[in-house]
C-alpha positions in Angstrom: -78.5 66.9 -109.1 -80.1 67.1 -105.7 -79.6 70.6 -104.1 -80.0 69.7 -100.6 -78.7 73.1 -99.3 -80.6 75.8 -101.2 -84.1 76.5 -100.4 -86.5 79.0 -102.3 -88.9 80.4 -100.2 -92.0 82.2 -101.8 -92.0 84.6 -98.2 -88.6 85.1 -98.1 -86.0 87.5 -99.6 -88.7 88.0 -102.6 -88.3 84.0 -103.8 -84.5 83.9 -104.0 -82.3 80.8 -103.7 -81.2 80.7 -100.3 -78.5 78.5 -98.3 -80.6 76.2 -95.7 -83.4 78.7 -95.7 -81.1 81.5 -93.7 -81.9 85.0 -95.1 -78.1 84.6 -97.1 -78.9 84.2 -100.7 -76.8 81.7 -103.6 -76.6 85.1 -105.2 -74.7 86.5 -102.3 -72.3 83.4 -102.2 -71.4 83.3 -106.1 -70.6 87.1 -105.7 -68.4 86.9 -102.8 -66.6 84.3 -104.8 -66.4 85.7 -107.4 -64.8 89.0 -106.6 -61.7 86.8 -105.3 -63.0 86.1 -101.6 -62.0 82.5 -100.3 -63.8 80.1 -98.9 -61.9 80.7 -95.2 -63.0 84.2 -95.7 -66.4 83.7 -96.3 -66.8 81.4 -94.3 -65.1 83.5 -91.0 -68.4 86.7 -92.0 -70.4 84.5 -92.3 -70.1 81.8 -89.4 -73.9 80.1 -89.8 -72.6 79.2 -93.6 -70.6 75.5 -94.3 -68.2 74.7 -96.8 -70.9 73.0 -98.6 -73.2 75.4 -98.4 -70.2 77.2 -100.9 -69.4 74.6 -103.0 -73.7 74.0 -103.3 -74.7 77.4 -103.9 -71.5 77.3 -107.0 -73.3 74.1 -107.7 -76.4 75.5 -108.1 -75.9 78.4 -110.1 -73.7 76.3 -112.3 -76.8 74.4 -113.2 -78.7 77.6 -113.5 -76.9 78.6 -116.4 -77.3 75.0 -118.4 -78.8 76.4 -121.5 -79.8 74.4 -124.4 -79.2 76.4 -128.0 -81.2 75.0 -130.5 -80.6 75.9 -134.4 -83.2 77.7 -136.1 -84.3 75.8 -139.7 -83.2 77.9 -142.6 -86.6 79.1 -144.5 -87.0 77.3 -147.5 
């Protein structure tokens, strides 16, 4: 998948995903969401953010958390 939206930045906010390269972090998005706050919401405090920029930064740390589990042999 092609995250267009989310730049990491070496100089900026310590490394952290960020929307576009403004100083407001995927982290910061995913949290707003998910303590209930709607898109209208965040997207009226903070007016420099798209509805995209929301549904990439979800996006994003959706694929974040793909984690392969791989079984361990049995000892013989």
């Amino acid at each position: 998948m092609n995250f267009d939206r989310i730049a990491v930045e070496p100089d900026k906010l310590e490394g952290k995903p960020t929307i576009r390269g403004l100083r407001i972090t995927v982290e910061t998005v995913v949290r707003l969401v998910a303590a209930g706050w709607s898109f209208d919401e965040i997207l009226s405090d903070y007016p420099d953010l798209e509805r995209d920029d929301i549904k990439q930064a979800l996006e994003y740390a959706a694929a974040s958390t793909n984690v392969h589990f791989y079984r361990l042999r049995e000892s013989a």
